[in-house]
DOGUMAR-887337 format. One record per residue: chain; residue number from 1; x, y, z of N, C-alpha, C in turn; residue in one letter. Coordinates in steps of 0.001 Angstrom, whole numbers, plus 500000, padded with zeros to 6 digits. Atoms other than C-alpha are relative to their C-alpha. Layout:
// residues N
(node "A",NUM,(X,Y,Z),(X,Y,Z),(X,Y,Z),"A");
...
This chain:
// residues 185
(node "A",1,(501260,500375,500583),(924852,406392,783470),(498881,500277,500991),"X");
(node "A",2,(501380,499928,499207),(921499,407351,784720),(499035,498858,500150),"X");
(node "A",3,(500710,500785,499953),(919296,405291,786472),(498495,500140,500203),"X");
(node "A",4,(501449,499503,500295),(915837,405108,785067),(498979,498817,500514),"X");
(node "A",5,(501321,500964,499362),(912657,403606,786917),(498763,500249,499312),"X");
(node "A",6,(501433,499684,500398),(910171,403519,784501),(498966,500810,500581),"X");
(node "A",7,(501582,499668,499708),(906547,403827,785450),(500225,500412,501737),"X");
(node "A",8,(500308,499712,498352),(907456,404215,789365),(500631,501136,500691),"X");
(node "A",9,(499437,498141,499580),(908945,406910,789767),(499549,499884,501081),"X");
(node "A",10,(499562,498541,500226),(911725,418832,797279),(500273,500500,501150),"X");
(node "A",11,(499967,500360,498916),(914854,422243,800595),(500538,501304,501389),"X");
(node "A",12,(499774,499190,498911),(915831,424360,803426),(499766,501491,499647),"X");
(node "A",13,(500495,498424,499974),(914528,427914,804438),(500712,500792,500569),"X");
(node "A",14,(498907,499039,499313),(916636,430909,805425),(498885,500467,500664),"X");
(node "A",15,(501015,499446,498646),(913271,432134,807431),(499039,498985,499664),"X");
(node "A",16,(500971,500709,500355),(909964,429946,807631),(499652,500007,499214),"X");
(node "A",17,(500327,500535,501698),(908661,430705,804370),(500969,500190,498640),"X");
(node "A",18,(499319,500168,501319),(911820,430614,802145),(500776,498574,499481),"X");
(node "A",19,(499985,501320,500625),(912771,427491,800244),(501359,499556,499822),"X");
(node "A",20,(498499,501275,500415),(915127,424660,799257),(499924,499336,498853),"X");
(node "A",21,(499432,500347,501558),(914341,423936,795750),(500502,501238,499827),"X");
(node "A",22,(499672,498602,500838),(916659,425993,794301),(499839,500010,498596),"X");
(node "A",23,(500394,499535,501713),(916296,425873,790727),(499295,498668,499052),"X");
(node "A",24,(500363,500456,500792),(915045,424181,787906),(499769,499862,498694),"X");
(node "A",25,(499951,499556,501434),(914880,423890,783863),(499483,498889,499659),"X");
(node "A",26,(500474,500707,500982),(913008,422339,781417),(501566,499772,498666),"X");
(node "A",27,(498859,499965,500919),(915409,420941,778986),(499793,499840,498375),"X");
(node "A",28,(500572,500028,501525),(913415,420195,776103),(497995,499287,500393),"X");
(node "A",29,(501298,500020,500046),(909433,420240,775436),(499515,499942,498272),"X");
(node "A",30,(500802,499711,501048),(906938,420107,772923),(498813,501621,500399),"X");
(node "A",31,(501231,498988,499786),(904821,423561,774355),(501767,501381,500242),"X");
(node "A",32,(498661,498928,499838),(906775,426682,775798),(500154,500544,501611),"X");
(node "A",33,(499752,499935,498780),(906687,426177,779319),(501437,500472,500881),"X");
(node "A",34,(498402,500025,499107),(909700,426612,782116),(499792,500228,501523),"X");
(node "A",35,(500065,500246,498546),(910229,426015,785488),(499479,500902,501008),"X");
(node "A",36,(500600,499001,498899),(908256,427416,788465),(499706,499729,501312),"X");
(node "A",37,(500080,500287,498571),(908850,427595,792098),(498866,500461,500903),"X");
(node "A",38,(500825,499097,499165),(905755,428471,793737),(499979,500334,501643),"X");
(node "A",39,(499962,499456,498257),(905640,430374,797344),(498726,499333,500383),"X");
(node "A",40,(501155,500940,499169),(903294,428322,799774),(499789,500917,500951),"X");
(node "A",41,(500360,498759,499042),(903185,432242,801672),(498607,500448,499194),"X");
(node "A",42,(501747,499750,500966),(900161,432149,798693),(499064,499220,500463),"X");
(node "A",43,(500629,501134,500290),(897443,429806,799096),(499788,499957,498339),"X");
(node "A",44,(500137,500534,501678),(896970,427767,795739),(499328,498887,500691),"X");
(node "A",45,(500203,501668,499940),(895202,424748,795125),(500916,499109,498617),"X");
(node "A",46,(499105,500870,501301),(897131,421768,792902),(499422,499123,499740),"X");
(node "A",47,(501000,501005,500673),(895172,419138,791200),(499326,500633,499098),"X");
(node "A",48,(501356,500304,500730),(892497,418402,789195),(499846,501468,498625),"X");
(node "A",49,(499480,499385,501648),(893980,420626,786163),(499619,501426,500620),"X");
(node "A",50,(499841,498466,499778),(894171,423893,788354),(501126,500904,499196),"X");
(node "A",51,(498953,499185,500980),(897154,424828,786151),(500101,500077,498119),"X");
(node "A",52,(499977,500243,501091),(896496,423731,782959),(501075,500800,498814),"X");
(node "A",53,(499559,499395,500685),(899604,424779,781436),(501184,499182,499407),"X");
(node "A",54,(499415,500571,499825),(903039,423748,780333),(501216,500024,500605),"X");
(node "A",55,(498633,500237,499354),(905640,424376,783177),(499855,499077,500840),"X");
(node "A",56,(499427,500915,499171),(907041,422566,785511),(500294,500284,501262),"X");
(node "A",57,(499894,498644,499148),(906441,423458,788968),(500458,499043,501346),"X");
(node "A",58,(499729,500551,498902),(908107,422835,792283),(499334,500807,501330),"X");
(node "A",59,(500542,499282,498870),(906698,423872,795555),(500763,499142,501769),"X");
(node "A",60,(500044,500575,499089),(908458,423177,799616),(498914,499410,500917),"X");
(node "A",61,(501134,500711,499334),(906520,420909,802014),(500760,500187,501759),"X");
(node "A",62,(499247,500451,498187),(907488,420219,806091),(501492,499903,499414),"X");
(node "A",63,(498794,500071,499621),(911111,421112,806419),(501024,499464,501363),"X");
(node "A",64,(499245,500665,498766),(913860,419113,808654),(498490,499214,500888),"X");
(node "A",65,(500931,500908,499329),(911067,416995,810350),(500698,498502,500357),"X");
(node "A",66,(499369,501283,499575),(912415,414213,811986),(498534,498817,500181),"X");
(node "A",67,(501217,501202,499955),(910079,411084,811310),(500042,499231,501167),"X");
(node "A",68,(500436,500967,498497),(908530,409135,814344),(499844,498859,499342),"X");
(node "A",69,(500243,501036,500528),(907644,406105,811629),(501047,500283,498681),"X");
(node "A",70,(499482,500017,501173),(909152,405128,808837),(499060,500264,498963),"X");
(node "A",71,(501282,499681,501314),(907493,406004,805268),(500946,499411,499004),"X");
(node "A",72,(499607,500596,500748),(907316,404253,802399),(500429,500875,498786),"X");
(node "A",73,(499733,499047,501428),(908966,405301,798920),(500187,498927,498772),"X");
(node "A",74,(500135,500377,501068),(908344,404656,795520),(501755,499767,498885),"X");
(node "A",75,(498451,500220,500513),(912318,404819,794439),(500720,500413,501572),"X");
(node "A",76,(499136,499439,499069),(915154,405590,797184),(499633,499286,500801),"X");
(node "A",77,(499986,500537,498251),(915591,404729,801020),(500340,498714,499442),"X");
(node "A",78,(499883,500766,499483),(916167,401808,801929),(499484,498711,500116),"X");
(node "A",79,(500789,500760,500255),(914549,398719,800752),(498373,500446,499913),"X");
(node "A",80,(501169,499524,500343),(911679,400876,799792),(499613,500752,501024),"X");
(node "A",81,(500768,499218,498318),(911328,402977,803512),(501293,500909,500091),"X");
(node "A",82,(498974,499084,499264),(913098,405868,804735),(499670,499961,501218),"X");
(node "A",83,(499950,500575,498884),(913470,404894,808182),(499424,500767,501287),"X");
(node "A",84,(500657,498822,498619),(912007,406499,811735),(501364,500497,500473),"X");
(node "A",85,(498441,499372,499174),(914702,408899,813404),(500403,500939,498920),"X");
(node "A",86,(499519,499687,500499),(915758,409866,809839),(499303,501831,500233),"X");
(node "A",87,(500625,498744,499606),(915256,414003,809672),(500203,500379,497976),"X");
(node "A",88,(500431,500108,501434),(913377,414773,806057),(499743,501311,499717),"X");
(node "A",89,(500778,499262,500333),(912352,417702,803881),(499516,499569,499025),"X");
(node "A",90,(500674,500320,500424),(909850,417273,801920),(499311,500721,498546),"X");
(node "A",91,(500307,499166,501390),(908883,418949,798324),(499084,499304,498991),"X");
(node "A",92,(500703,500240,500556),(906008,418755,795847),(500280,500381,498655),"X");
(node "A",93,(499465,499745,501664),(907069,418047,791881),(498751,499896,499247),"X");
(node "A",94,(501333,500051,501385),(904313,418523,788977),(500277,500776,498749),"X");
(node "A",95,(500228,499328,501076),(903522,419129,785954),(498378,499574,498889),"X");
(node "A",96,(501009,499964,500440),(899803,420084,785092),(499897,500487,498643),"X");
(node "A",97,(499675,499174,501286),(900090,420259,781248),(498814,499599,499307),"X");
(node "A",98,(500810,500784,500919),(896927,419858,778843),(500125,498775,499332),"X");
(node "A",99,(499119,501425,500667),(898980,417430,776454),(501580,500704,499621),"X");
(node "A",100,(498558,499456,499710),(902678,417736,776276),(500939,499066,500540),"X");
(node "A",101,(498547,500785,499380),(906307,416006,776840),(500951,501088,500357),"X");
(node "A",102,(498396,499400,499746),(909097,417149,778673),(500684,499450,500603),"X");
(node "A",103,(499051,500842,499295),(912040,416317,780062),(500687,501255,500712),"X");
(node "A",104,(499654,498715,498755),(913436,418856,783357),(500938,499401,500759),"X");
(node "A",105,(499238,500191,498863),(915459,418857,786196),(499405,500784,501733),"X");
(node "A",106,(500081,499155,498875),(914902,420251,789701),(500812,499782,501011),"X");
(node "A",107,(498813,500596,499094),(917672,420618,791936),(499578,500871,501396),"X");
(node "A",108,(499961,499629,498972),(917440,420911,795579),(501222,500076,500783),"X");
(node "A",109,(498911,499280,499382),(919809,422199,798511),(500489,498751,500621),"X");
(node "A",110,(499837,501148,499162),(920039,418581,800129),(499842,498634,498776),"X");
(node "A",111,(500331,501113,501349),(920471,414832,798459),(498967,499439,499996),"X");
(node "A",112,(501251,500854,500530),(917481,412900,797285),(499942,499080,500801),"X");
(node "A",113,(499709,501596,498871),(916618,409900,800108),(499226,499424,499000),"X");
(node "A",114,(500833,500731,500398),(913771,409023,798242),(498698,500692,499065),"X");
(node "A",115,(501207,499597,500335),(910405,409553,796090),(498995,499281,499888),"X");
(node "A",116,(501135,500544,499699),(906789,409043,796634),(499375,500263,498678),"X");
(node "A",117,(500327,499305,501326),(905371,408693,793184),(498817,499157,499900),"X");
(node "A",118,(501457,500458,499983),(901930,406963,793676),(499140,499623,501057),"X");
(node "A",119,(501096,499859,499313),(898711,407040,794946),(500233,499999,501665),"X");
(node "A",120,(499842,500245,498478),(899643,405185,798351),(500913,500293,500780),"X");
(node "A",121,(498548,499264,499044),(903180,406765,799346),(499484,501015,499711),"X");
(node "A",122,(500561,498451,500515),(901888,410259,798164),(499211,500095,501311),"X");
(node "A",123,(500884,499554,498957),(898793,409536,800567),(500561,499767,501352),"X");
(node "A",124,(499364,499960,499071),(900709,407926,803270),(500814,500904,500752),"X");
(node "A",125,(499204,498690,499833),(903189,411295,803300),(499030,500640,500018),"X");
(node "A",126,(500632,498856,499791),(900246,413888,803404),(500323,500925,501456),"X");
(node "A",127,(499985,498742,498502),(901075,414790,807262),(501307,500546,500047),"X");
(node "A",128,(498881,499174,500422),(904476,416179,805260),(499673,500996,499457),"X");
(node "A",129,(500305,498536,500823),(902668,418591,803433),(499832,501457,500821),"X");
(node "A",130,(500160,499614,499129),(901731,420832,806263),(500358,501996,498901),"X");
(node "A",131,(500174,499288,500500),(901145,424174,803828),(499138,500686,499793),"X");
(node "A",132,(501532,499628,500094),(898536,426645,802994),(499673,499639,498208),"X");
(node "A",133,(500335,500368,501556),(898398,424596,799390),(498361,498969,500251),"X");
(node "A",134,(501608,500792,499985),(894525,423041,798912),(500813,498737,499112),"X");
(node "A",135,(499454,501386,500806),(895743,419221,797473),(498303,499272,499781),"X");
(node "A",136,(501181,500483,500399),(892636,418382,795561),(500068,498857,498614),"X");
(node "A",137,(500322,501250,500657),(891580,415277,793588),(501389,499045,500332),"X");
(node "A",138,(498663,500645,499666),(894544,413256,795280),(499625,498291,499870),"X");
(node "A",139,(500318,501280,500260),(893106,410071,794463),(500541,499618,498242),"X");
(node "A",140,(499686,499967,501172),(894612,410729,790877),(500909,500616,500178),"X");
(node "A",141,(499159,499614,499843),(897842,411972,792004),(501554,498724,499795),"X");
(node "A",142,(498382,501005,500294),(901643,410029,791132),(499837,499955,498393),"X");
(node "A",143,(499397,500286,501280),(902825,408945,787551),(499086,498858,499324),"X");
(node "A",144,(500581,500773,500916),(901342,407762,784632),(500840,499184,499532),"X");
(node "A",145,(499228,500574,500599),(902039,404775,782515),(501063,500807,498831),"X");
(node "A",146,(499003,499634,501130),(905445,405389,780848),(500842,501652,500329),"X");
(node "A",147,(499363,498781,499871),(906273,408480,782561),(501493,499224,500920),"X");
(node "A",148,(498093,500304,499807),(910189,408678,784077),(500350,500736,501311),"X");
(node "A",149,(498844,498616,499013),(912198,410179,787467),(500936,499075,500465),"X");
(node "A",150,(498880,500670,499585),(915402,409507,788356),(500693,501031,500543),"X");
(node "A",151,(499274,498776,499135),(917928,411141,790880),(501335,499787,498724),"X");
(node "A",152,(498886,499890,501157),(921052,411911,788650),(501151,498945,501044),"X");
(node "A",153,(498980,501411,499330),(923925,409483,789415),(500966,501162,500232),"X");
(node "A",154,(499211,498842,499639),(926554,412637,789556),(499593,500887,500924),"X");
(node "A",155,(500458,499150,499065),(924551,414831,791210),(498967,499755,501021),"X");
(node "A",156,(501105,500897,499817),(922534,413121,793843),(498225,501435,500552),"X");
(node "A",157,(500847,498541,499607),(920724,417013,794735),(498884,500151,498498),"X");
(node "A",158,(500744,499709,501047),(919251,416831,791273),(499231,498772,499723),"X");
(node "A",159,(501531,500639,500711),(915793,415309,790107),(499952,500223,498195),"X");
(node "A",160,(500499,500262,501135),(915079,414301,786555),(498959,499752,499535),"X");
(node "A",161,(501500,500661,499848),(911801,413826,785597),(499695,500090,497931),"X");
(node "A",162,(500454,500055,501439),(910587,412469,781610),(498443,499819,500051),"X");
(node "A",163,(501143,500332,499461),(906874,413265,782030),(499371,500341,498203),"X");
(node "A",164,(500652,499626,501397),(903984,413113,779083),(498517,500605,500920),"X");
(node "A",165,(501137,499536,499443),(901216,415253,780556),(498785,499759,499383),"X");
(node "A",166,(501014,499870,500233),(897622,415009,780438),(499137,499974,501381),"X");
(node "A",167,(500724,499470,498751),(894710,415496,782456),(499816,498510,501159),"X");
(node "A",168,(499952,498879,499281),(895118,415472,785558),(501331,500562,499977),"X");
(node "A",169,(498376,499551,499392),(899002,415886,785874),(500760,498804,500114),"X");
(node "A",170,(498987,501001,498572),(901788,414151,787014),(500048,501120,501005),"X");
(node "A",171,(499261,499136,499125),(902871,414737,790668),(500409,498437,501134),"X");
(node "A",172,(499086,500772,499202),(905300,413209,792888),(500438,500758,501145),"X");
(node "A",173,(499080,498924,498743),(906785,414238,796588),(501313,498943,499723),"X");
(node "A",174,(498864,500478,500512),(910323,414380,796888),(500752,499789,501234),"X");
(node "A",175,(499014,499352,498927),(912217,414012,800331),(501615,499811,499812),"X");
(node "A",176,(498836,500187,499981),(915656,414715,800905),(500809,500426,501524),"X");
(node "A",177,(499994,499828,499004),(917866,414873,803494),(500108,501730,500562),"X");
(node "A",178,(500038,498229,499053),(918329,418101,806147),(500162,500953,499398),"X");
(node "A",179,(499289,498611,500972),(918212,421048,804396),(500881,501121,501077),"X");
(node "A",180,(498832,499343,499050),(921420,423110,805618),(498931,501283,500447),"X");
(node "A",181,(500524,498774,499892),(919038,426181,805100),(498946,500372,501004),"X");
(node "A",182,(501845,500355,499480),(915493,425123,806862),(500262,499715,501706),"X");
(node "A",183,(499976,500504,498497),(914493,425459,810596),(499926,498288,500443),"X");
(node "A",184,(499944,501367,499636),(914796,422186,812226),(498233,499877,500983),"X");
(node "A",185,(500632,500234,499825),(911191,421141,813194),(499793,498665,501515),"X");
């Protein structure tokens, strides 16, 4: 059985800029979206309805980083903290859709410790992002009422996410542990 957290709701690189989400699928929608890994060797900006579409997009953040503090998380770790010492990668989940439901997956190369899915773990993690991505209007960033993520109970590498889009988005970071693939930082 899957375990679902309501309302409260990404790994390793074979060279510096190649990634550790490996895949992803939409499993059912109302639009005609599908999953999209974007390269952070682009600049992009994410917010404030820069995508206005309906996929589902993953992007890597700081790989293997070994935390000096602990950080807080919105599901996972450890009485709500993934601990100092632990060594994290870090990944950015969204989905900027006009209006729209879906329900996805995104599976990464490492298991799920934890996710940051509002305002103040999102902002607290920013010195994980460390990308050439512009993160604009972040004061309206994490999960709306009634949206859904859960790590799969079988697979703990896979992300679930039941989101209902509108403006601006959902978005959530995701860490997990060491990616086998990703320089160690």
């Amino acid at each position: 059985m899957k375990t679902i957290l309501g309302i409260i709701m990404c790994f390793g690189i074979f060279d510096a800029a190649h990634a550790t989400v490996l895949d992803g699928e939409i499993l059912r929608q109302n639009g005609q979206g599908q999953f999209v890994k974007l390269d952070t060797d682009t600049s992009f900006a994410v917010g404030a309805d820069t995508f206005d579409d309906d996929n589902l997009y993953a992007f890597d953040e700081d790989q293997n980083i070994e935390l000096q503090t602990s950080i807080g998380v919105d599901i996972g770790g450890v009485n709500g903290a993934i601990t100092a010492g632990t060594v994290v990668a870090s990944h950015y989940v969204f989905f900027d859709s006009l209006s729209g439901i879906h329900i996805g997956t995104v599976l990464f190369d490492a298991p799920i410790l934890g996710i940051a899915a509002f305002q103040d773990t999102m902002g607290a993690t920013d010195f994980l992002a460390n990308t050439s991505v512009k993160y604009i209007s972040t004061e309206l960033r994490g999960l709306e009422q009634g949206d859904m993520v859960w790590v799969d109970d079988e697979d703990p590498n896979r992300l679930w996410v039941y989101w209902a889009g509108s403006s601006p988005g959902d978005y959530i970071r995701v860490f997990t542990e060491k990616s086998p693939g990703a320089f160690m930082m």
